[in-house]
MARVEX-835011 format. One record per residue: x, y, z of N, C-alpha, C in turn; residue in three letters. Coordinates in steps of 0.001 Angstrom, whole numbers, plus 500000, padded with zeros to 6 digits. Last residue first. Example, Ala and Ser with C-alpha at 12.3 -4.5 7.8 and 13.67 -1.06 7.14 Angstrom:
! MARVEX-835011
512850497750507080513670498940507140512900500030507870SER/513190494310507800512300495500507800513200496700507800ALA/
//
This chain:
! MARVEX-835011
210909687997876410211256689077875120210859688919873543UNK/210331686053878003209126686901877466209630688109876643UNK/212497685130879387211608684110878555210574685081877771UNK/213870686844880687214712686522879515213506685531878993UNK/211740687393882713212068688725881790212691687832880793UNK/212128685078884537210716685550883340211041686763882478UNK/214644685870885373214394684015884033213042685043883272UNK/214215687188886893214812687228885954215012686724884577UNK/212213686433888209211930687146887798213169687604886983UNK/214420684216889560212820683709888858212865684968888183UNK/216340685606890930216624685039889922215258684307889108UNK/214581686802892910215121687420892051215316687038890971UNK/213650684311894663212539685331893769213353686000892823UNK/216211684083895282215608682970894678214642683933893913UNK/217193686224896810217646685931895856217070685225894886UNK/214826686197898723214962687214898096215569686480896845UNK/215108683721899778214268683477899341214108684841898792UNK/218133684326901293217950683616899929216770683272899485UNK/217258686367903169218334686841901585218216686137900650UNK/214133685569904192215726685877904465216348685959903068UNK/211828688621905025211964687053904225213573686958904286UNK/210264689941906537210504688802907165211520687562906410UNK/209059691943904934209990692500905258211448691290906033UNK/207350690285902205207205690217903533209053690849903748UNK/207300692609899427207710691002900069207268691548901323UNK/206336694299896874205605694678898409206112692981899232UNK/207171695217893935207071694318895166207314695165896217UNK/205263695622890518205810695950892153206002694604893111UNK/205775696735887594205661695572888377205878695910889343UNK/203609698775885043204523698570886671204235697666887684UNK/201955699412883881203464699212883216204209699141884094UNK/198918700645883790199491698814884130200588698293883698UNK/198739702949884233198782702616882707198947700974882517UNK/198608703883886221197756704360885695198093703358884307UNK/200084700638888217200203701947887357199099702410886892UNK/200711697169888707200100698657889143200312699542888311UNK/200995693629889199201177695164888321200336696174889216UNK/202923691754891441201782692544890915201973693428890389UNK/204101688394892114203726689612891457202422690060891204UNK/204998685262893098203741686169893249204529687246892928UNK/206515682358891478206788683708892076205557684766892070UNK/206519679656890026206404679974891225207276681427892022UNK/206539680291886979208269679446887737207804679777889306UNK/204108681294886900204016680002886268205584679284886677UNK/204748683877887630203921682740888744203660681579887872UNK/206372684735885490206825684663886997206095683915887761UNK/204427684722883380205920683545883215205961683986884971UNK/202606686794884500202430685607884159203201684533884249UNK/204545688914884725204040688470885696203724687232885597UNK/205463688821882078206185688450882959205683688524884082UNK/203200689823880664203696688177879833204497687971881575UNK/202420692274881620201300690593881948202252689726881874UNK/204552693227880948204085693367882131203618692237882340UNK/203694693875878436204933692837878909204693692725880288UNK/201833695344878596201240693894877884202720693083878324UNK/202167697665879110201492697037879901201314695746879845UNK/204174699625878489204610698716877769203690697779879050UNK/204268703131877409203894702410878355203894700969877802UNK/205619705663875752205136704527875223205092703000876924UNK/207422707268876834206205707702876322205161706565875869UNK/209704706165877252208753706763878374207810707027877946UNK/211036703969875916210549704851875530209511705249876466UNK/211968700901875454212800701895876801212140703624876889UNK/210748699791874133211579699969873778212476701533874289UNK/208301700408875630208431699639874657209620700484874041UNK/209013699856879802207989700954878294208887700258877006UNK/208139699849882982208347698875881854208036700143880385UNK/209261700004886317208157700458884954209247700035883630UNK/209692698267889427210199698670888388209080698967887194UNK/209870698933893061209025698995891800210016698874890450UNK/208717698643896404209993698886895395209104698134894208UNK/209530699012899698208267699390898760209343700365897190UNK/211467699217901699210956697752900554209724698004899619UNK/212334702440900796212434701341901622212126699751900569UNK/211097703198898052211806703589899074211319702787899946UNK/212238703149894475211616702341895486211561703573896757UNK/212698702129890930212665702742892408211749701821893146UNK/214065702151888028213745701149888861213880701697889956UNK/212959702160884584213139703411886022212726701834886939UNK/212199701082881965213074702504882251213192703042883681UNK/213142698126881026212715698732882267213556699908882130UNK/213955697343877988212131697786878423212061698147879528UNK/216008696629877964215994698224877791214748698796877929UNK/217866694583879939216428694532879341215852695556879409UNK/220155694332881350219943693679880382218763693623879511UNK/219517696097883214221164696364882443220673695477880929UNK/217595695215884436217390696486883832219211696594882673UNK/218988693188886047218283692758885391218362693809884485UNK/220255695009888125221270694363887200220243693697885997UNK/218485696621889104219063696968888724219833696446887532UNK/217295694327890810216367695084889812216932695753888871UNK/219017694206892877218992692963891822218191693535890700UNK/219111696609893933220287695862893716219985694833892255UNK/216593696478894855216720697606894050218365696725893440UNK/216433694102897018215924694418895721216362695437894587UNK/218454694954898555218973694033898075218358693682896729UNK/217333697357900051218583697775898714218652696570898178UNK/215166696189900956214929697017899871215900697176898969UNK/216087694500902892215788694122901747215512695114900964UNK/217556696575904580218436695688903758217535695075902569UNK/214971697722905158215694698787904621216625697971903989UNK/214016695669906934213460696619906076213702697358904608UNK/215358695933908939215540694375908286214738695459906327UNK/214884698242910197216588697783909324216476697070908156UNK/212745697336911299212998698339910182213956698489909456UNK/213141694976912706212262695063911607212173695978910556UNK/214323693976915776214973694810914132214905695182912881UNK/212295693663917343212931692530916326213908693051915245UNK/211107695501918770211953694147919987212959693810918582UNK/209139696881917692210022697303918786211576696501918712UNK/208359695164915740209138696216914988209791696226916238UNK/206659693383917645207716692836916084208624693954915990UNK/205098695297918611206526694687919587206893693862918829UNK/203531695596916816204549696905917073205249696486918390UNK/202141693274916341203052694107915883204164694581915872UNK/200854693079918859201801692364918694202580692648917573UNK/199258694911918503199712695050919293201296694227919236UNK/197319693835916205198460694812916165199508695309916956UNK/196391691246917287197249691374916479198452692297916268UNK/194603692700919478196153691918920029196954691547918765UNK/192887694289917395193782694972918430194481694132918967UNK/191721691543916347192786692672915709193341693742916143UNK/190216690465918272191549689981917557192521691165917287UNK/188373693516919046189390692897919985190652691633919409UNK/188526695339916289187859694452916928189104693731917595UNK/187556697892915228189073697726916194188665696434916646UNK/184832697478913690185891698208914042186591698234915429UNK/182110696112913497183595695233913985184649696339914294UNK/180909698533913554180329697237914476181455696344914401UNK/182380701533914257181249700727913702181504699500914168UNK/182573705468914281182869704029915032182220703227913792UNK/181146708959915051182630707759914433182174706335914875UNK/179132709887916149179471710214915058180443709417914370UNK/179082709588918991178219708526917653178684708309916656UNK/179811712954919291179890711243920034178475710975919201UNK/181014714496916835180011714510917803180051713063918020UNK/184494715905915782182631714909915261182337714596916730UNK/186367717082916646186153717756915771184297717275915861UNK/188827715525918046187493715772918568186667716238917837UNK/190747715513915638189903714452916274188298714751917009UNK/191964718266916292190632717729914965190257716660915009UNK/192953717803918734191612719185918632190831718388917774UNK/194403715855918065193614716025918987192486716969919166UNK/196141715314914996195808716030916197194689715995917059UNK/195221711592914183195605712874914395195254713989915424UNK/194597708667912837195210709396913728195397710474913267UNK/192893705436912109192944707236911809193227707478912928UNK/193211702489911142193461703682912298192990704688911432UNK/192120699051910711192681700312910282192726701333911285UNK/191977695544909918192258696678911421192917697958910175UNK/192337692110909753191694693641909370191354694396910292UNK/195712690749909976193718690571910219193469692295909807UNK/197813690954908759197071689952908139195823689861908022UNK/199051692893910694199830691313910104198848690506909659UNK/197805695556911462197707693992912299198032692989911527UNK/199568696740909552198833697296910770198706696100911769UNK/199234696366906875200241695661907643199907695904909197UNK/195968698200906334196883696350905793197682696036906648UNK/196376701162907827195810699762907558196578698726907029UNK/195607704486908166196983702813908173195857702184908054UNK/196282707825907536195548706943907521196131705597907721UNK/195935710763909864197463709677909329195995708632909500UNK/196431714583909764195914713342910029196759712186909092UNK/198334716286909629197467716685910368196457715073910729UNK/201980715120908675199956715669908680199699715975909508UNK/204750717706909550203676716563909824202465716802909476UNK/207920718410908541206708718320908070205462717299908739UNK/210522718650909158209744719512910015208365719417909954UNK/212363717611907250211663719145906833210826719770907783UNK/212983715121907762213817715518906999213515717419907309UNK/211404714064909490212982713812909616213728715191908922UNK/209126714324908611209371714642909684210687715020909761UNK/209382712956906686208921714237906354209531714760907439UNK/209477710373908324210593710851907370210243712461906275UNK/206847709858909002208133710269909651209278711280909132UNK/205571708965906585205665710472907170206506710784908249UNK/205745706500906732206644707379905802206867708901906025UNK/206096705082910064205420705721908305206310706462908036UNK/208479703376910400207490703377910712205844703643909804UNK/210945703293907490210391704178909049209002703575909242UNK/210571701958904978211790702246906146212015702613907429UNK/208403701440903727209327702401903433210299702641904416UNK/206653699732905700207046699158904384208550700156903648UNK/206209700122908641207454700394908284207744699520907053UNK/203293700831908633203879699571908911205006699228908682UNK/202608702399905198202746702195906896203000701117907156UNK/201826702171902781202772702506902490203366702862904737UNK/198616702139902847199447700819901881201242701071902559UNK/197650703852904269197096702687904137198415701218903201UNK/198553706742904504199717705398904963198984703850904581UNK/197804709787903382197394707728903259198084706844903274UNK/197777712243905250198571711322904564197699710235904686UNK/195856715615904786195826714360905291196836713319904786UNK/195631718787906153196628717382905055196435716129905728UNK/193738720962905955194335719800906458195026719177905639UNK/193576724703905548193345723298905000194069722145905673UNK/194238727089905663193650726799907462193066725061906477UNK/195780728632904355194828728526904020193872728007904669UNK/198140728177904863198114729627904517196452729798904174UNK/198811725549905436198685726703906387198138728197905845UNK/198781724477903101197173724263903701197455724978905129UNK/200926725399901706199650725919900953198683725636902308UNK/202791724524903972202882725556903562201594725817902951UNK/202295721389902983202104721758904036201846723378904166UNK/203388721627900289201759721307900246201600721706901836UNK/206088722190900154204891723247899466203422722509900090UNK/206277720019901415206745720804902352205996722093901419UNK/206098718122899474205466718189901249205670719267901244UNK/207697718972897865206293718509897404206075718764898383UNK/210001718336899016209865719582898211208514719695898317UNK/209649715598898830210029716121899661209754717508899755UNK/208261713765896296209658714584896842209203715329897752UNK/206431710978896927206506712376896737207773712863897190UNK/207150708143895000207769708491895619207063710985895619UNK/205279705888893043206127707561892897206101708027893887UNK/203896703293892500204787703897893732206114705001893279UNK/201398703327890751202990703234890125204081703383891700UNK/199312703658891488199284704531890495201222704264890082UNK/198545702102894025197986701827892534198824702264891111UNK/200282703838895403200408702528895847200104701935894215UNK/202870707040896346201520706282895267201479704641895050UNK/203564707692899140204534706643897454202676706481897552UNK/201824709202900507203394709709900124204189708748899255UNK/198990710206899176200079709310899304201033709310899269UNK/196792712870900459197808712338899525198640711207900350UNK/194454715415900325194838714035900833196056713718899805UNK/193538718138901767194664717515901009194758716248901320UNK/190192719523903017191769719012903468192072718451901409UNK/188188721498902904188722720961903594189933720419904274UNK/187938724422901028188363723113901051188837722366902464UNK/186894726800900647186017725936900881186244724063900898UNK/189423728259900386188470728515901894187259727661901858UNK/189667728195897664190550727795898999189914727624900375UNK/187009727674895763188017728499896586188660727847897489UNK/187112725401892719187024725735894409187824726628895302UNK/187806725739889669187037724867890170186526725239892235UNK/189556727314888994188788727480888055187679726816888498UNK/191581728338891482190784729297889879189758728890889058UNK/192095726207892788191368727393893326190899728616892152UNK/193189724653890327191974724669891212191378725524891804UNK/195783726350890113194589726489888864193140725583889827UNK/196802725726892076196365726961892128195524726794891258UNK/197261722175891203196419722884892937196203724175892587UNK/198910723136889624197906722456889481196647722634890302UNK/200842724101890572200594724837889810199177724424889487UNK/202351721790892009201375723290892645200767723750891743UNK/203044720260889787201704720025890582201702721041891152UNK/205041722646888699203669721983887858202800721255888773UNK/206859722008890748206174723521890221204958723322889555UNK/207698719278890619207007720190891542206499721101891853UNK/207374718344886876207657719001888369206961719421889385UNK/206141715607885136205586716930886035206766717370887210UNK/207543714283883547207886715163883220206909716478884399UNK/207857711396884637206833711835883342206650713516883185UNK/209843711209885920210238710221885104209423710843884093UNK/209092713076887975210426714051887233209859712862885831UNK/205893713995889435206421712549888535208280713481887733UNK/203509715231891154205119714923890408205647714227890619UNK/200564714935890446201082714343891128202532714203890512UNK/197660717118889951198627716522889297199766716189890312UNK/194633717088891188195585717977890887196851716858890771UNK/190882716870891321192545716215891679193248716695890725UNK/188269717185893987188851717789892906190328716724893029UNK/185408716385895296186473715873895157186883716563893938UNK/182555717793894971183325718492895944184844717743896331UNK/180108714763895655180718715697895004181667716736895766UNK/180730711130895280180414712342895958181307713471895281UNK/179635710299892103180616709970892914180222711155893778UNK/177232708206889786178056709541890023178997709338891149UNK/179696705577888935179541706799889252177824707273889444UNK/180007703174887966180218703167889409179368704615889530UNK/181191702634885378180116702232885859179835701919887298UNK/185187702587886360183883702020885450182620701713885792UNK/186605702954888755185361703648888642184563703515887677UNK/188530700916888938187774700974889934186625702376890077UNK/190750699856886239188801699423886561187993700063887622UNK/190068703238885064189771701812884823190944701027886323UNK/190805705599886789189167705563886434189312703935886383UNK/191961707347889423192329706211888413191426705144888000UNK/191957708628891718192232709496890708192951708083889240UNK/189679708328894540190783707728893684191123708383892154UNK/188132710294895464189143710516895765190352709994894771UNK/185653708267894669185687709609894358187041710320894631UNK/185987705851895787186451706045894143186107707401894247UNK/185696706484898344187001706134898323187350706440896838UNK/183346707392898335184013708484898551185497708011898312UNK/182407705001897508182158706009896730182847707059897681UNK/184963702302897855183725702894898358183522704016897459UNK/187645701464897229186622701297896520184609702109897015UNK/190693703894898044189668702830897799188583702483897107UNK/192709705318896561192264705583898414190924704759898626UNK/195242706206894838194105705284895119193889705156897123UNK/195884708849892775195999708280893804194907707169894024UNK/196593709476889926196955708130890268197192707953891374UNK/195685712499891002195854711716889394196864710581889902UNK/194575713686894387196034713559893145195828712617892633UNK/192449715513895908193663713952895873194243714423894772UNK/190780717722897802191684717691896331192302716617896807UNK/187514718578898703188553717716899128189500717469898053UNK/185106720866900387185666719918899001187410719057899971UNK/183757721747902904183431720239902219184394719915900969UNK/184217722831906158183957722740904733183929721501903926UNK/184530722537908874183110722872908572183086723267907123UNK/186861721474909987186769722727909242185888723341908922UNK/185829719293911578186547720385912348186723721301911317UNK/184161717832909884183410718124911279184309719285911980UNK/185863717626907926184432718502907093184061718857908792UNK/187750715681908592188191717247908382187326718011908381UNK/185748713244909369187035714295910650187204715557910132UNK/185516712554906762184378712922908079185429714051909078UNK/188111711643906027187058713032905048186191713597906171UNK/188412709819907993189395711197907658189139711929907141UNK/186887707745906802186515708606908471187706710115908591UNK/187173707114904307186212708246904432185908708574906031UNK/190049706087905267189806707274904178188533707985904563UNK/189177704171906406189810705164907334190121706290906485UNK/187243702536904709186679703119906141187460704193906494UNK/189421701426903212188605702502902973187573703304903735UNK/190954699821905179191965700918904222190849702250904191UNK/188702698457907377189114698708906025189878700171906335UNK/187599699356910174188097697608909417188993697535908389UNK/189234701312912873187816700753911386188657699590911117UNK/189563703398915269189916702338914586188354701912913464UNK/191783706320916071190336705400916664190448704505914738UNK/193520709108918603193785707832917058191944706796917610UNK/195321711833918931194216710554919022193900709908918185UNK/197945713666920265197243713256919093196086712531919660UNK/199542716974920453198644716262920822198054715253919990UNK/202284717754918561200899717678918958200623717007919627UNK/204845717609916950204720717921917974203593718466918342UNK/204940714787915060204550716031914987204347716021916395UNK/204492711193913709204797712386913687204506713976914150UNK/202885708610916031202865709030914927203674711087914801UNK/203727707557918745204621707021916881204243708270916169UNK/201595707955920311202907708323920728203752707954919249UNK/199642706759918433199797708176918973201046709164919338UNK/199732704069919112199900704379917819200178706487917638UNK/200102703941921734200664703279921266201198704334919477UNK/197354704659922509198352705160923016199444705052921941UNK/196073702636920425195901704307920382196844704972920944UNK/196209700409921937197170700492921208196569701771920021UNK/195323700877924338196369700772924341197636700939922875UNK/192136700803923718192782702298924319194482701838923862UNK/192167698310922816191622699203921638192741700700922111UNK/193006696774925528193963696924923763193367697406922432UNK/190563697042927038191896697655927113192723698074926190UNK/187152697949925939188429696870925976190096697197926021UNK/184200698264925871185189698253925761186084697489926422UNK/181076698105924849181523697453925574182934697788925654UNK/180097699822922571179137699120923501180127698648925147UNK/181660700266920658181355701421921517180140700959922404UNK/183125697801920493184347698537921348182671699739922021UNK/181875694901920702181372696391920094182192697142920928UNK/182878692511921144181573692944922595181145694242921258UNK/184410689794920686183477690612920531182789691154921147UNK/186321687517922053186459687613920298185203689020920077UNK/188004686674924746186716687331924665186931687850923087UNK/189786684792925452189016685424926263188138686531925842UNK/190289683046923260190226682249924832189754683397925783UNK/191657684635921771190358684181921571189865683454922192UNK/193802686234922502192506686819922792191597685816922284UNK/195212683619922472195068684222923644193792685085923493UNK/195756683866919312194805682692919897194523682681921559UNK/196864686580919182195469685909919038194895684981919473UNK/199350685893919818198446687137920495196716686623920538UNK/200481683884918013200246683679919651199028684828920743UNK/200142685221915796198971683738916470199083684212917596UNK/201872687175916305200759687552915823200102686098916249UNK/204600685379916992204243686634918005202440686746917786UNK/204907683885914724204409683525915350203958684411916660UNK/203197685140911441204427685499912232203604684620913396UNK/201406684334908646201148683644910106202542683658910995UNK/203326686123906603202256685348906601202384684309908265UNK/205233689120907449205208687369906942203909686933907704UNK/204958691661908457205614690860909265205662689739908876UNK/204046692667906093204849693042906160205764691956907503UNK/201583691659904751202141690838905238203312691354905769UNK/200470693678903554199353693210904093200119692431905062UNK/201012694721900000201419694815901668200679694812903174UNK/198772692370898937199084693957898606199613694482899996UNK/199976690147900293198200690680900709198208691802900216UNK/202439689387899101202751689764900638201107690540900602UNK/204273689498896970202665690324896757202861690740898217UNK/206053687749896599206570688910896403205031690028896436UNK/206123684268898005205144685597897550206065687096898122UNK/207051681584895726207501682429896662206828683563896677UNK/205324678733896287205344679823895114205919681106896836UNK/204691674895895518205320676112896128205711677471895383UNK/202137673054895173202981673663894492203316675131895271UNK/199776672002896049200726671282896573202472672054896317UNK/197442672539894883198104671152894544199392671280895045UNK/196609674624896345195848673472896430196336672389895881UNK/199892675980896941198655676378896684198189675118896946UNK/202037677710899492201276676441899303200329676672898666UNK/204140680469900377202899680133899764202667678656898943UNK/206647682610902053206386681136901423204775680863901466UNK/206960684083903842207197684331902691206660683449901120UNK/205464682539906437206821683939905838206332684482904963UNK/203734680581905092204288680633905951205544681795905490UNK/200227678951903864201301679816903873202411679817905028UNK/197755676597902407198717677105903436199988678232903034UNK/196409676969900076196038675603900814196456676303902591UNK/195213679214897865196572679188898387195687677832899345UNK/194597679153894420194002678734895744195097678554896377UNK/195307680885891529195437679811892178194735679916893644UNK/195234682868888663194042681556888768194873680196890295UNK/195630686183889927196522684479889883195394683528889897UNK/193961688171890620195312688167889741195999686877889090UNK/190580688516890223192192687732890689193027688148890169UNK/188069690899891181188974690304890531189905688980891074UNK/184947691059891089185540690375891831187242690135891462UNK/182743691018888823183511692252889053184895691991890446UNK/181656688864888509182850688994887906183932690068888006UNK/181250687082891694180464688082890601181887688407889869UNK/180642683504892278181285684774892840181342685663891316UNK/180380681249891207179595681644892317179891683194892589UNK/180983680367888690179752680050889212179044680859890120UNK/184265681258889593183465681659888754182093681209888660UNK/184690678997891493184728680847892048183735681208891221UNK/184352676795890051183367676956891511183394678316891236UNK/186497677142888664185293676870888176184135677045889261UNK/189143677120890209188345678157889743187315678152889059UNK/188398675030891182187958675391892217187858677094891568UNK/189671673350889541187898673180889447187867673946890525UNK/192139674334889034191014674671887675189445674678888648UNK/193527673855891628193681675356890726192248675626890249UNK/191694670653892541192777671624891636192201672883891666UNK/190611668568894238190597669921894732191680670400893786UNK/191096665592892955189869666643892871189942668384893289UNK/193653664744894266193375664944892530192187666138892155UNK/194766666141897339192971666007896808193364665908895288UNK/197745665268898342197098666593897308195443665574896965UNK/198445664237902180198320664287901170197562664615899820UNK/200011666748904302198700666241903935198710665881902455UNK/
//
């Protein structure tokens, strides 16, 4: 189709801004036209390889054809009834579905929302209805959304709690180990006990929420160790654990969820399991899953809402998880991750501002500090090379408590040489912005 002179980048960010509130962010002054994989069309026409992927949103690539095809079938037979008005096979099915996956030798049940942040505060609801207590401890650079129970949980004030507050009360947060910033695993427990000392008895806490890679806050990886004390504390104490797969599910880390691999490793399963973004490849669909007793926990009514699980987005997801079944998706997974960490690596050889380049699975990161100095957060290079990176056509995003961390979240879909290609861009932008 041939480029509108009139429909540019500029005047359409002149429209946004007119119309749309400032609190609204962008990252990128561009208008995507069309997408495909990996691959992003903006309004003039200009190709940009996306290493963003919808904040992992795209794990199967932008418009997979399995995902249309599902859809444009359910939309030839029925786009809406209200699952709790009317139901529908592929709400139950892909509960089964998601149930039988998720970790731990339990009984499970699983039920659906729109938003990341819906399935946060239906997992706060779930624990308070089966424990019959109310506080709730997250962790210092967790992010669990924008709602007020979501910013009350989130442990990362600018921007998403500026002039927002008060916040529900009875959210406490305890320190999140970091080896790179010097908290051990001894030091976040340690953190959690001084809670029960100075702020909430044990017995009046509900549940533990946590991210097993911190999404906002830098993707720090929880050790292992970590689980397995935190599981241990909320037995000894009849507390839930809840995991927030919202960002870090959908086999972005290698497995299915990440909590698998608790599984794998230590025996460790939540008690409850939050998903969303990659979940249904694009459309909006979230879960909450867990044991079965604490499912039942809330009174019929008590859960649901008016688009939640909505019939698209149950054949989306469905179609999914016969991507991963059928397609070799987790592997595929796991090659791009090393191929990133690989290339992240060799860059870092040459540019003493990246002190730490991780990841697990394709959920992969590098942090930036001024003159390789951990103590000294280096947020402003960050910008220059995100910036230079989508000005040589490459999507990036920062993250961190401190905004010193570039991440990629690619489509798991993308082949070696639109990896490589992104690579060598973000290389160029590091040697242009020193």
């Amino acid at each position: 189709m041939p480029h509108d002179p009139a429909r540019t980048n500029a005047a359409l960010m002149a429209r946004r801004r007119a119309a749309l509130p400032a609190g609204l962010g962008q990252a990128h002054e561009m208008f995507v036209d069309r997408a495909e994989n990996a691959e992003v069309w903006d309004v003039e026409g200009r190709r940009l390889i996306d290493f963003a992927g919808g904040i992992a949103v795209l794990n199967t690539g932008h418009r997979h054809p399995a995902v249309i095809e599902a859809v444009k079938a359910q939309l030839d037979r029925a786009t809406h009834t209200c699952f709790q008005v009317l139901a529908y096979e592929s709400y139950v099915e892909l509960a089964e579905r998601l149930n039988a996956m998720a970790p731990g030798n339990f009984p499970k049940k699983s039920f659906f929302m729109t938003t990341g942040a819906e399935a946060v505060e239906n997992a706060v609801k779930v624990a308070r209805a089966y424990t019959k207590r109310s506080a709730v401890i997250a962790f210092g650079g967790g992010f669990h959304g924008r709602t007020m129970m979501g910013m009350a949980l989130t442990g990362k004030v600018a921007p998403y709690k500026v002039g927002f507050g008060p916040f529900p009360a009875e959210v406490y947060h305890a320190k999140f180990p970091c080896a790179l910033h010097g908290v051990s695993v001894a030091d976040a427990m340690a953190s959690i006990e001084a809670l029960f000392k100075y702020d909430v008895e044990a017995l009046r806490v509900a549940a533990i929420i946590i991210e097993p890679v911190q999404g906002e806050g830098g993707f720090y990886v929880a050790p292992i160790e970590f689980v397995q004390a935190l599981r241990a504390l909320c037995d000894q104490h009849g507390i839930l654990l809840i995991a927030d797969e919202v960002q870090t599910g959908a086999g972005r880390t290698g497995t299915w969820l990440t909590c698998d691999q608790w599984f794998a490793q230590a025996g460790v399963a939540p008690d409850i399991i939050t998903m969303a973004k990659s979940l249904a490849g694009g459309f909006p669909l979230s879960a909450v899953i867990g044991r079965a007793e604490v499912m039942d926990a809330a009174a019929p009514g008590g859960l649901g809402g008016t688009y939640a699980g909505s019939p698209l987005a149950c054949a989306a997801a469905l179609a999914v998880m016969d991507i991963f079944d059928t397609g070799g998706l987790m592997e595929r997974g796991r090659v791009v991750g090393e191929r990133l960490m690989n290339g992240l690596r060799e860059i870092a050889t040459r540019h003493a501002t990246i002190g730490d380049v991780r990841g697990l699975g394709a959920m992969v990161a590098v942090e930036l500090f001024k003159g390789g100095d951990v103590h000294q957060p280096d947020a402003d290079r960050v910008k220059r090379v995100v910036t230079e990176a989508a000005r040589r056509g490459l999507v990036l995003l920062s993250c961190g408590v401190y905004g010193n961390v570039i991440r990629i979240l690619v489509p798991l879909t993308a082949s070696d040489a639109l990896l490589d290609e992104g690579l060598v861009i973000l290389s160029a932008s590091f040697d242009a912005t020193t």
